[in-house]
C-alpha positions as CSV (number, residue, x, y, z in Angstrom):
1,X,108.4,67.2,101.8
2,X,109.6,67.4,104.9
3,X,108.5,70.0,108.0
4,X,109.8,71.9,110.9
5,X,108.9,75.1,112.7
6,X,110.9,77.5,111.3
7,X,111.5,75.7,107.6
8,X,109.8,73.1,104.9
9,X,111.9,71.3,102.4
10,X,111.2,70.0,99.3
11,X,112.8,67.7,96.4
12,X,111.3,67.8,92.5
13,X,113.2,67.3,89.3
14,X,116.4,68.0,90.9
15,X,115.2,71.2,92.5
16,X,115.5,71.2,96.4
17,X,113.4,74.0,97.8
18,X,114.0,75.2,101.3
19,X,111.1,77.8,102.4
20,X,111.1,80.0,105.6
21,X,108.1,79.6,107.7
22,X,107.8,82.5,110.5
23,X,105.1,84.3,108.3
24,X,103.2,85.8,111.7
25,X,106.8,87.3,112.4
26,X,107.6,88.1,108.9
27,X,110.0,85.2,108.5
28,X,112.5,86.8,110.6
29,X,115.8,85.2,111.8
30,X,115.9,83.2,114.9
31,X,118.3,80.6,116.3
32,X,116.2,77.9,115.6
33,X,115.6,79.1,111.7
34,X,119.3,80.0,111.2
35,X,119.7,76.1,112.3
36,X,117.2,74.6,110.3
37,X,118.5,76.8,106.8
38,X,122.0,74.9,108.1
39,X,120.6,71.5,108.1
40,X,118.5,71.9,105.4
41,X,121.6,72.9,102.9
42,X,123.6,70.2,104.5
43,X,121.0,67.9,103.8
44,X,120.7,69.0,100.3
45,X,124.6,69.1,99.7
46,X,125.1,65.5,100.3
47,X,121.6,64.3,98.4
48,X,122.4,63.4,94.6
49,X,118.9,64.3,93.4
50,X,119.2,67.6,94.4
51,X,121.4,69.3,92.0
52,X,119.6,72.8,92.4
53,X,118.7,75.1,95.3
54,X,115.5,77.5,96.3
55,X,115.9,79.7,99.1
56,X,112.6,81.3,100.0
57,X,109.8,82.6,102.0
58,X,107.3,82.1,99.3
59,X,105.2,84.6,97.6
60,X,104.9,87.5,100.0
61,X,107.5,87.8,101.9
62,X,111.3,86.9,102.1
63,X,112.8,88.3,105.3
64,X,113.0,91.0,107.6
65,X,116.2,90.7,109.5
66,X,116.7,89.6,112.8
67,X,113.9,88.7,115.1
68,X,113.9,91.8,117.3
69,X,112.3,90.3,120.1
70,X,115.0,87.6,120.2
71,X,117.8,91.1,119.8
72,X,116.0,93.0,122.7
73,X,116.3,90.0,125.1
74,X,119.8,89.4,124.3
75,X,122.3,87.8,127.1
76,X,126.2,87.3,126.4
77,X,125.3,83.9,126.3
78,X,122.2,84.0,123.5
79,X,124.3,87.0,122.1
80,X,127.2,84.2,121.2
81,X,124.8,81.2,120.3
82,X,122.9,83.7,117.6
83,X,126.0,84.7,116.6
84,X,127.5,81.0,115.8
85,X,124.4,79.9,114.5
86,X,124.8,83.5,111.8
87,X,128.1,82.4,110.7
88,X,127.0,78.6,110.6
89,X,124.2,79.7,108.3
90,X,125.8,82.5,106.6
91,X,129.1,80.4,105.9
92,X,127.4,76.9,104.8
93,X,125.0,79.2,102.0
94,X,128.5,81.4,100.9
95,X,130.4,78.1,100.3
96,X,127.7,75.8,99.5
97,X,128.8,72.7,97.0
98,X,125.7,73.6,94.5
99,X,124.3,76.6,92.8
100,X,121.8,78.5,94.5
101,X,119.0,81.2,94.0
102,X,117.3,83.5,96.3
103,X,113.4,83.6,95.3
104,X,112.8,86.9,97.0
105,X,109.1,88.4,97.2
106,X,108.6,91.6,100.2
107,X,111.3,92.7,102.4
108,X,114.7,91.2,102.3
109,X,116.2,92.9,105.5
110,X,119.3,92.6,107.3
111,X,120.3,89.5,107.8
112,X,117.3,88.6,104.8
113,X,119.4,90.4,102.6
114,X,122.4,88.9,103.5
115,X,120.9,85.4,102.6
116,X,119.9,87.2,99.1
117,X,123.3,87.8,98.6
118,X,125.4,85.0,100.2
119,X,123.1,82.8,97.0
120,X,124.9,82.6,93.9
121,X,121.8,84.2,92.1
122,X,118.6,86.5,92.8
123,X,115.5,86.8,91.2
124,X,113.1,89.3,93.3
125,X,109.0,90.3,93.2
126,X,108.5,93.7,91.3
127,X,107.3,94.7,95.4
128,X,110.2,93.3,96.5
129,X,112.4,95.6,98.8
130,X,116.2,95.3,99.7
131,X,118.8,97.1,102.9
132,X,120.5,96.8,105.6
133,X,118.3,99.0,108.4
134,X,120.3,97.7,111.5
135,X,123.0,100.1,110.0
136,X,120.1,102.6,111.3
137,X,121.1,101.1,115.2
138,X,124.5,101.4,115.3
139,X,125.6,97.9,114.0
140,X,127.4,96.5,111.3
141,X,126.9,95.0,107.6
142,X,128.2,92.1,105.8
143,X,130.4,94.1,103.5
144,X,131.5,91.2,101.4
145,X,130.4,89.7,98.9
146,X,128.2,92.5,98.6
147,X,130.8,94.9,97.1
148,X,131.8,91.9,95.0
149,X,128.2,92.2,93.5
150,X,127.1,96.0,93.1
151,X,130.8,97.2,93.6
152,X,132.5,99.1,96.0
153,X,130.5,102.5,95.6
154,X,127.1,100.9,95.7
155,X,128.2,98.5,98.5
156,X,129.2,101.4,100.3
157,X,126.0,103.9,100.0
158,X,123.9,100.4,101.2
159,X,125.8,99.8,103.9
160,X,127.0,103.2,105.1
161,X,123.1,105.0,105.1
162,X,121.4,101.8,105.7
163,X,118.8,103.7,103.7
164,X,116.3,100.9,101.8
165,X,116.1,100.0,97.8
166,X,113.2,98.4,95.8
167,X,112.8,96.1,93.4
168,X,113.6,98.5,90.5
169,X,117.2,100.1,91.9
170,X,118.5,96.9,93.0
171,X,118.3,94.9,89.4
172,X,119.8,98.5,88.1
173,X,122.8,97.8,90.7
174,X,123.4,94.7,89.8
175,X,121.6,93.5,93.4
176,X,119.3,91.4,91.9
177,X,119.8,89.0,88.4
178,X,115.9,89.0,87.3
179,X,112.3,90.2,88.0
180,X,109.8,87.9,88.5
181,X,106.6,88.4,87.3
182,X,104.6,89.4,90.1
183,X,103.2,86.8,92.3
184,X,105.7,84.0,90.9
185,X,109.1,84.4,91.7
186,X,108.8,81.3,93.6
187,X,107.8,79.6,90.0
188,X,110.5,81.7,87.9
189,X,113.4,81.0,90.3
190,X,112.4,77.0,90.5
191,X,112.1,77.4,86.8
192,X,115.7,78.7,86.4
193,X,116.5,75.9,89.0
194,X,114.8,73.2,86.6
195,X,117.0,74.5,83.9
196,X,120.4,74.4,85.9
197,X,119.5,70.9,87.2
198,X,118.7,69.9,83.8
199,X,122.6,70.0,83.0
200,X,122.6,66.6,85.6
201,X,124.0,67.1,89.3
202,X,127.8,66.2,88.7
203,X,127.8,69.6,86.3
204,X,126.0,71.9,88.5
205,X,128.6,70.7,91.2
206,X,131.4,71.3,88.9
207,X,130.6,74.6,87.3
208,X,129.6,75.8,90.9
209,X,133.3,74.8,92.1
210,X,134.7,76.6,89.6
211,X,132.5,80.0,90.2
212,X,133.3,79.1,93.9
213,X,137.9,78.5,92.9
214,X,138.0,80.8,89.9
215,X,137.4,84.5,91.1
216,X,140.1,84.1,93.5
217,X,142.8,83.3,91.0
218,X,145.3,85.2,89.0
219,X,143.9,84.8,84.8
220,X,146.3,82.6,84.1
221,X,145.9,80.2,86.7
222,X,142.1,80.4,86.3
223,X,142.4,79.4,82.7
224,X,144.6,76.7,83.6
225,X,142.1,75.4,86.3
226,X,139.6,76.0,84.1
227,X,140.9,73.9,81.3
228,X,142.3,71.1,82.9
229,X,138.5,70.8,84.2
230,X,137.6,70.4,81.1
231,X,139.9,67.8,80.3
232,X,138.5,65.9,83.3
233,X,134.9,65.9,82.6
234,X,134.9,64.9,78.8
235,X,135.9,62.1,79.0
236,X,132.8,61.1,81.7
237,X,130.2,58.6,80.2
238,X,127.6,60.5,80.6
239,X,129.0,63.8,79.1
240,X,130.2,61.8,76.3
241,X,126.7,60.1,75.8
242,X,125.6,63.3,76.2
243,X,127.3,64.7,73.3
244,X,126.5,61.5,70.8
245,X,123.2,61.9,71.8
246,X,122.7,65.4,70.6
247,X,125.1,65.1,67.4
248,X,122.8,62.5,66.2
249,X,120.0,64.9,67.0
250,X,121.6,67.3,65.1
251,X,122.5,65.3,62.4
252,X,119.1,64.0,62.5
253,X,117.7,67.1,62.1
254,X,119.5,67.2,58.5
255,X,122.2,70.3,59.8
């Protein structure tokens, strides 16, 4: 495991877990946390026993947006430095090489939603609430993905009231992939990580690329991606023990 001020990291059965740790200001966003979320996926992009990722504050809380006391002290210099550290984050977690899920317990706020939703999948506490409340100040959302998830009319009444959802109304929107029971969505979302990482790092990179390549596309040039992916991987040793091993299971098994 490895510590800093703002996040802890960990590695286990191809799971890396990166945690926020601000819980006295309800893990919200500051320069140095937005840097440390960076280095930590970095870290865990380039590490070949990681083939999984965690994103969370642990059971209570996820987080509440931008640290207001760093946002009422602004300067035009802090102003810019906040705001390249944002799209350093923000960017890096949108376009990161390997599947990822948000483990979200409390408020997920501004900017803590945005991290829900800039992961490839969410899995939230029963108690768990969701919205954009700087919307409330004057300022503006991150519009996309987040229409690309609940679609345009639900993207919109989010981000034009800035009006808050729980745990409930965003898995009916399509905000949120899974409840948790309550008090582990930490263990359900490592869990589903366990699962993906299961499938061996060089497949959760290439099934992430092609969620990451795919959308974009016209159908047929997806499916042509898409196949000649395909092609490439089966014929990898390890896919192709992979499949002796479990035909002999299955034929093992007398089927």
């Amino acid at each position: 495991m490895t510590s800093g001020t703002d996040v802890t990291t960990t590695i286990a059965d191809g799971v890396g877990t990166i945690t926020f740790a601000r819980p006295e200001r309800r893990n919200a966003l500051s320069v140095a946390m937005l840097t440390a979320l960076s280095d930590a996926l970095d870290a865990f992009a380039a590490d070949d026993d990681v083939a999984a990722i965690v994103v969370t504050g642990g059971p209570e809380m996820f987080c509440a947006g931008l640290d207001l006391d760093l946002q009422s002290g602004f300067t035009e210099e802090t102003r810019a430095v906040y705001s390249e550290a944002c799209l350093r984050a923000y960017g890096t977690l949108l376009d990161h090489p390997k599947p990822t899920i948000a483990a979200i317990a409390g408020p997920a706020l501004g900017g803590g939603c945005d991290i829900a939703v800039f992961c490839d999948i969410r899995i939230a506490d029963p108690g768990s609430v969701f919205g954009f409340p700087q919307i409330k100040m004057g300022l503006t959302p991150y519009f996309s993905p987040l229409w690309k998830i609940v679609g345009l009319s639900q993207a919109k009444l989010l981000t034009f009231s800035g009006d808050r959802v729980d745990a409930a109304e965003a898995l009916r929107i399509g905000l949120v992939d899974r409840h948790a029971p309550a008090g582990g969505v930490v263990e359900a979302a490592t869990a589903l990580a366990r699962s993906i990482a299961e499938t061996g790092t060089r497949s959760a990179v290439n099934n992430k690329e092609i969620a990451r390549r795919s959308p974009a596309m016209d159908p047929i040039s997806a499916l042509t991606y898409e196949t000649l992916a395909y092609r490439e991987v089966i014929w990898h040793p390890d896919v192709v023990d992979r499949i002796g091993a479990a035909y002999r299971r299955i034929k093992g098994d007398g089927a």
